[in-house]
C-alpha positions in Angstrom: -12.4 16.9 6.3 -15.0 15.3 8.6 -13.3 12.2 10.4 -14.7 8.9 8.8 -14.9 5.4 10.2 -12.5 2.9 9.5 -14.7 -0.1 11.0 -12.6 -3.0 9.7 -9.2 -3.3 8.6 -6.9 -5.9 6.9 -3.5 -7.1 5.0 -1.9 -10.0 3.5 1.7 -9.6 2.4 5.2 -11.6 2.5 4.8 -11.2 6.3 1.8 -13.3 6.7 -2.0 -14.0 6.0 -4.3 -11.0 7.8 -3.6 -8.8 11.0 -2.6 -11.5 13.8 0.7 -12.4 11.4 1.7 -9.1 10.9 1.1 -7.6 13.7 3.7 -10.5 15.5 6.0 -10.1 13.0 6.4 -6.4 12.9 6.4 -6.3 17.0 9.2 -9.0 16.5 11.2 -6.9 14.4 10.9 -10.0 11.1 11.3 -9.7 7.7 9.0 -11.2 4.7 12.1 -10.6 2.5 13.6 -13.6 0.4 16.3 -14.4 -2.2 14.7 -14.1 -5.6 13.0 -17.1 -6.8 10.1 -16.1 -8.6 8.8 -17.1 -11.8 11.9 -17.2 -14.3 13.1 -14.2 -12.6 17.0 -14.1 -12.7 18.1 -11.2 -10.9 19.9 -10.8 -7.4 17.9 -9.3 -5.3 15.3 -9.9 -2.9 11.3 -9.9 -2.9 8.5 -10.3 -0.7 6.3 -12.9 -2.2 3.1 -14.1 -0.4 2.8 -17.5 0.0 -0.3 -19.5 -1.3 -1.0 -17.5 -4.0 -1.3 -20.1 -6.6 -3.5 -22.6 -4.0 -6.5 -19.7 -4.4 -9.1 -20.4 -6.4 -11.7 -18.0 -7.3 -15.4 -18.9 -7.8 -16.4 -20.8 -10.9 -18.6 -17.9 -12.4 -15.5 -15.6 -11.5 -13.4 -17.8 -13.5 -12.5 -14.7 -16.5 -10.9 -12.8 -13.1 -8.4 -15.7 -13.0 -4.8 -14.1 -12.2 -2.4 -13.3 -9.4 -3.1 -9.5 -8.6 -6.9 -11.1 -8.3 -6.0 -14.0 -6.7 -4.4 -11.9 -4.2 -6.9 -9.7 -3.6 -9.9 -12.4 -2.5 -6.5 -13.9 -0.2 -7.0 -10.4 1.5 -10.7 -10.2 1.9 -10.9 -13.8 3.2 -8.5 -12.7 6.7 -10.0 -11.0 9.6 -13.6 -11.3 8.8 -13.2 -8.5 5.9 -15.7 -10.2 3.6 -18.3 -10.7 5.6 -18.2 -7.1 7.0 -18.6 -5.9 3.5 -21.4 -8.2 3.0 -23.0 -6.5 6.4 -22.3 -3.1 5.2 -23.7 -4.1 1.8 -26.9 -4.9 3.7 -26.9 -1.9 5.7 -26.6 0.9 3.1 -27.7 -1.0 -0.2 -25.2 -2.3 -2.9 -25.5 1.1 -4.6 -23.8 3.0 -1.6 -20.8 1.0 -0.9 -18.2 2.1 -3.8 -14.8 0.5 -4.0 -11.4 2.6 -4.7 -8.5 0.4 -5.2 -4.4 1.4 -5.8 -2.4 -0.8 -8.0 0.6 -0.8 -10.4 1.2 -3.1 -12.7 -2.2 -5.3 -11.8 -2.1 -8.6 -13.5 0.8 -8.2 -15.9 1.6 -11.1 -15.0 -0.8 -12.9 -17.2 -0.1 -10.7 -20.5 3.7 -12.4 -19.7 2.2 -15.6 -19.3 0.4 -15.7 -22.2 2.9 -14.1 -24.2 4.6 -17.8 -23.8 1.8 -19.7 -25.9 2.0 -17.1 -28.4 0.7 -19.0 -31.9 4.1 -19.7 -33.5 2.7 -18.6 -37.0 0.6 -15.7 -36.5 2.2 -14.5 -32.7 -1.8 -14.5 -31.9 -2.1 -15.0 -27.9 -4.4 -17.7 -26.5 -8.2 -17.3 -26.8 -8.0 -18.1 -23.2 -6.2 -15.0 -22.5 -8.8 -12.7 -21.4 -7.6 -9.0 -21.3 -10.0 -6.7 -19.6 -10.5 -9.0 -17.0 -6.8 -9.8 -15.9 -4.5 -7.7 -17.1 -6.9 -4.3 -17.2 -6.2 -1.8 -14.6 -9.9 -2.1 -13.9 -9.7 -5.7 -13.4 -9.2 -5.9 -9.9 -12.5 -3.2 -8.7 -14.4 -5.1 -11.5 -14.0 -7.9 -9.8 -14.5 -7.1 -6.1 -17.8 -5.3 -7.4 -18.6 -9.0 -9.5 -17.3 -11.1 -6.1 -20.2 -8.9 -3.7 -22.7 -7.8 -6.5 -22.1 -4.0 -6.1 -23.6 -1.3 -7.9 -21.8 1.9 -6.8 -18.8 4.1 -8.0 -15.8 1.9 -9.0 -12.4 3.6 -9.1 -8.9 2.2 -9.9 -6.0 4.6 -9.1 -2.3 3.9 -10.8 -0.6 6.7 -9.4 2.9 4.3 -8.8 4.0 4.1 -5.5 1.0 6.8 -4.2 -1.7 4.4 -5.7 -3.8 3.3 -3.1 -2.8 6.1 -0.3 -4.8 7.9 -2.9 -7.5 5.7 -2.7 -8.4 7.0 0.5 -8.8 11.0 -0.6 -10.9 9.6 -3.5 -13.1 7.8 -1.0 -13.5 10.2 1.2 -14.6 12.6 -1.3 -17.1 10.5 -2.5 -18.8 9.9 0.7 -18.5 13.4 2.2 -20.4 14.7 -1.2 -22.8 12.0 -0.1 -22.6 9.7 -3.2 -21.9 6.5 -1.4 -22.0 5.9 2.5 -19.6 3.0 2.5 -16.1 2.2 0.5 -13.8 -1.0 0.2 -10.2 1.4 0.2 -6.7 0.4 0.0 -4.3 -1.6 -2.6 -3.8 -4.6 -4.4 -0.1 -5.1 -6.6 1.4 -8.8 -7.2 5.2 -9.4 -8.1 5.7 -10.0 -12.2 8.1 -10.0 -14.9 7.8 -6.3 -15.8 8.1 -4.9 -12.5 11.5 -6.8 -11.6 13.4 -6.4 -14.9 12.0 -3.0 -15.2 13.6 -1.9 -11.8 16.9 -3.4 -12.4 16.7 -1.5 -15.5 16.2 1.7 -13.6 19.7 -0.1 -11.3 16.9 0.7 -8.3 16.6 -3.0 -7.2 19.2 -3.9 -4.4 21.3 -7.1 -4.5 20.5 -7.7 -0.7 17.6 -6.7 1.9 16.8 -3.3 1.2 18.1 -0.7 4.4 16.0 2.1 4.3 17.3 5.5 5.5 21.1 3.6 6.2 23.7 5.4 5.3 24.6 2.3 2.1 21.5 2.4 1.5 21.8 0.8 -2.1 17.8 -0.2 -3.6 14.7 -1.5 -3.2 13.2 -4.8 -2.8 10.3 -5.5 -4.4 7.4 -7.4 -2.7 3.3 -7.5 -3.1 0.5 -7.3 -0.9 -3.4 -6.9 -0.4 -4.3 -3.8 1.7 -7.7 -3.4 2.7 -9.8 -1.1 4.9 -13.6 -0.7 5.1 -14.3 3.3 5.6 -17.7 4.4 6.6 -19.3 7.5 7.3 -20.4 6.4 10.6 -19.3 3.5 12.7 -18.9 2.6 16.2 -17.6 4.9 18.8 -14.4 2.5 19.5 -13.5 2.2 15.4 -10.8 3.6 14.2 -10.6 7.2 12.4 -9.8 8.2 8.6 -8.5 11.8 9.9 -7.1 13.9 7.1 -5.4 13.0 3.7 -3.0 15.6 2.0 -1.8 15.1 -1.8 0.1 17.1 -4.0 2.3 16.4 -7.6 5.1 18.7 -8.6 6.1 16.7 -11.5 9.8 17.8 -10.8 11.3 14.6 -13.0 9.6 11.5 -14.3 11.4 8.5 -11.8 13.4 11.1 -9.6 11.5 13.2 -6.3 12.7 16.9 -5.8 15.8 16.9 -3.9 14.6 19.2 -1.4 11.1 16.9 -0.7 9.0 20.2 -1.8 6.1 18.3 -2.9 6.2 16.0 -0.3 5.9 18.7 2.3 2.8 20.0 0.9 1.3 16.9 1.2 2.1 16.2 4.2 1.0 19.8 5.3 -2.1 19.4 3.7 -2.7 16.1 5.7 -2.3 17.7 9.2 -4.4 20.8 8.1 -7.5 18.6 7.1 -7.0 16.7 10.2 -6.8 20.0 12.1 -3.5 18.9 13.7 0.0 20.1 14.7 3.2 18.8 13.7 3.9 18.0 17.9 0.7 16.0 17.9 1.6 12.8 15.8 2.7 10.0 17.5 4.4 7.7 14.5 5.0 8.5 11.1 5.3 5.5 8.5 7.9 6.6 6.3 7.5 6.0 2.2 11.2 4.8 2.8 12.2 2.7 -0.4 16.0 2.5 0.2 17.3 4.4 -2.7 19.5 7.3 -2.3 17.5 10.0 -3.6 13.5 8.9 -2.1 15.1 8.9 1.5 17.2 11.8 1.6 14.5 13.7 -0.2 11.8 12.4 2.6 14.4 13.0 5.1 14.3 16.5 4.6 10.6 16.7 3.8 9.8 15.2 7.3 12.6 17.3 9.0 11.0 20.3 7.7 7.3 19.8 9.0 8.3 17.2 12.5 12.3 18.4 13.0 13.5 14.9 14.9 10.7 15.2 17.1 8.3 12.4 16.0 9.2 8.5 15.7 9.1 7.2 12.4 10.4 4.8 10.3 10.1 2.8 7.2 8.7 -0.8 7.1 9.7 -1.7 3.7 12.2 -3.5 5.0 9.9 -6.1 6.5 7.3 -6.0 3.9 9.1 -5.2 0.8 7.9 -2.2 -1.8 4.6 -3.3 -2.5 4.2 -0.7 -5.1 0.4 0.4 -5.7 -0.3 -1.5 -3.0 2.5 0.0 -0.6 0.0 2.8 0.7 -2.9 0.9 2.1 -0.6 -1.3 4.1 1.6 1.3 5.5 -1.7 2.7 6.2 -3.0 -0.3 8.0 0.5 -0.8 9.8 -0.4 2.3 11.4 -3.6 1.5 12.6 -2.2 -1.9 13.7 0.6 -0.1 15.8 -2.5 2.0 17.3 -4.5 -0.9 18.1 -1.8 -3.2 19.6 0.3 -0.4 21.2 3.7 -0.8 19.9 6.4 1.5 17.0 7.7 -0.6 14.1 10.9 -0.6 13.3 12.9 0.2 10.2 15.3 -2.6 9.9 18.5 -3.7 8.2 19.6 -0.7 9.2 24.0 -1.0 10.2 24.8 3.0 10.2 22.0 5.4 9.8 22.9 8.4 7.4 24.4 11.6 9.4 22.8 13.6 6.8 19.2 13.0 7.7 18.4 14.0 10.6 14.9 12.6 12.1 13.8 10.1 15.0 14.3 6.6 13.3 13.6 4.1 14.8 15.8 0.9 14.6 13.8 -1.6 17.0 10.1 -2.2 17.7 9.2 -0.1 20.4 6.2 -0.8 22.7 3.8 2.0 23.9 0.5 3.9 23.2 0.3 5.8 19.8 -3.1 7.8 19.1 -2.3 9.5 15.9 -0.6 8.2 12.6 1.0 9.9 9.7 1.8 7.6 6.3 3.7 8.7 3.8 3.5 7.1 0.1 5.2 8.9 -2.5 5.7 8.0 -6.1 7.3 8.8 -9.8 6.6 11.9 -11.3 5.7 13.9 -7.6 1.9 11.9 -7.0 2.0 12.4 -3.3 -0.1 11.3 -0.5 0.3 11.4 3.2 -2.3 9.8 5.3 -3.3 10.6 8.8 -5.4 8.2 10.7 -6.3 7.6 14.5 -8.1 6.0 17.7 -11.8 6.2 17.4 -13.7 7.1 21.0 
């Protein structure tokens, strides 16, 4: 693929509003992570919340939006001068050109759950405030970024689990390299609910302390939510950063479980070099998919070992940010380009023993120095793969 700008970048997660936040946490080696306290949530286990969720207010003729997973997402567009860069690339290429592909999961659940609560006792009919389409739907979250800067182009919303809005990028890319749009808001938008906690412990996937990716007692995940955002353009400045090569693949080995041996994983990740026109040798960091279960890192593990061998850094910041779901993509994906702008290697943390069985170059503490090249890796149920490779612009 041809390389495409990436001329702004942002993310709001359990680690902080926008880029400066993150950035200091991740080079400090700090976890979002908390004790569960959400909602009427009563499991034991830890999430990544971000704070100020319920202080944001949308605009009053946005009002049928109104929900977390939306809430969230105009959180994200408000850091690092995001908005108004949209608004200039709006005004550069015409409302018609600028698309917007967004991952998420479970979207705004949370409001179904809510109004589920003021069910009519008689009839079980929910509120006529409740307001479907606009909250709950998929959809709801593109339909209102498209509403929020009056755009007319191509609209997408991937649910693809854990792959969501890594796959964002490929469907963006596509779009403008056939020449249908020139511009894309890309990246991923999930908030915590109901659903998404009890369904995990269900699953017995959520862990009952800080999840420890790629440790040997590695025991669950963590769940957490976030707003990842990038604005990709076909051209940009020399000095922006590049939208390289994205690889994806699906073997649909099992419906929850990846194949043991990361087959479908490698493929992707192949793929993601070849349209990038790189070797193995030349990435400098690789964000792991990571989640702390058993099977997704030792399956990973040997993915990664078969393309990189223990050659490459890499490591797995879930454990600072929390599983972020359709959302985890587009900030692993900005993590990288973070770690290429301020010069530094996160770390994967929590991490007491790492397991003897995998053998790659994890890294356990924040490393500084100059990284050029970036692989991501987001990987979900049922095989959807993506792998992600971005760099330094000029």
């Amino acid at each position: 693929m041809s390389p495409l700008a990436i001329t702004h970048f942002t993310m709001t997660s359990c680690l902080g509003h926008g880029l400066a936040a993150t950035s200091a946490a991740l080079r400090a080696g700090r976890s979002g992570l908390k004790p569960c306290d959400f909602e009427t949530v009563d499991i034991d286990t830890w999430i990544g919340e971000v704070e100020g969720l319920d202080a944001v207010q949308l605009r009053g003729d946005l009002s049928r939006f109104d929900c977390r997973n939306n809430r969230l997402a105009l959180l994200g567009l408000q850091q690092d001068g995001f908005e108004s860069a949209v608004v200039e690339a709006i005004g550069q290429h015409g409302a018609d050109r600028v698309g917007v592909f967004i991952g998420t999961s479970t979207a705004g659940i949370l409001q179904t759950e809510l109004a589920y609560r003021q069910r009519d006792p008689t009839t079980g009919a929910l509120p006529a405030s409740f307001r479907y389409a606009e909250t709950h739907n998929a959809y709801s979250v593109a339909d209102f970024l498209c509403q929020h800067f009056g755009l007319r182009g191509p609209s997408v919303v991937l649910s693809a689990a854990c792959a969501s809005s890594a796959k964002a990028f490929g469907n963006a890319a596509r779009m403008i390299e056939a020449g249908v749009i020139d511009a894309a808001i890309v990246g991923g938008v999930d908030s915590l609910c109901l659903t998404t906690l009890y369904g995990f412990r269900s699953l017995e996937l959520t862990s009952h302390q800080p999840c420890r990716p790629y440790d040997q007692a590695r025991d669950g995940i963590s769940i957490g939510e976030a707003a990842g955002l990038a604005l990709l353009q076909r051209d940009g400045p020399a000095a922006s950063m590049r939208l390289l090569g994205v690889g994806e693949s699906s073997d649909a080995h099992h419906m929850s479980s990846p194949h043991p041996e990361g087959r479908s994983a490698q493929i992707a990740i192949r793929d993601a070099l070849a349209a990038a026109g790189l070797n193995a040798d030349q990435i400098d960091y690789i964000n792991l998919h990571g989640t702390g279960t058993p099977s997704n890192d030792a399956a990973e593990g040997k993915a990664v070992q078969a393309v990189f061998g223990d050659r490459v850094p890499c490591s797995s910041t879930k454990a600072s940010t929390g599983h972020t779901l359709g959302a985890a993509g587009g900030i692993e994906i900005v993590i990288g380009l973070l770690a290429i702008r301020d010069g530094f290697l996160p770390a994967g943390l929590n991490v007491a023993r790492l397991d003897p069985n995998i053998h790659i170059d994890y890294l356990t503490q924040p490393r500084p120095g100059q990284v050029d090249l970036v692989l991501s890796n987001s990987f979900g149920f049922g095989g959807a793969n993506a792998s992600v490779v971005v760099g330094r612009g000029a």
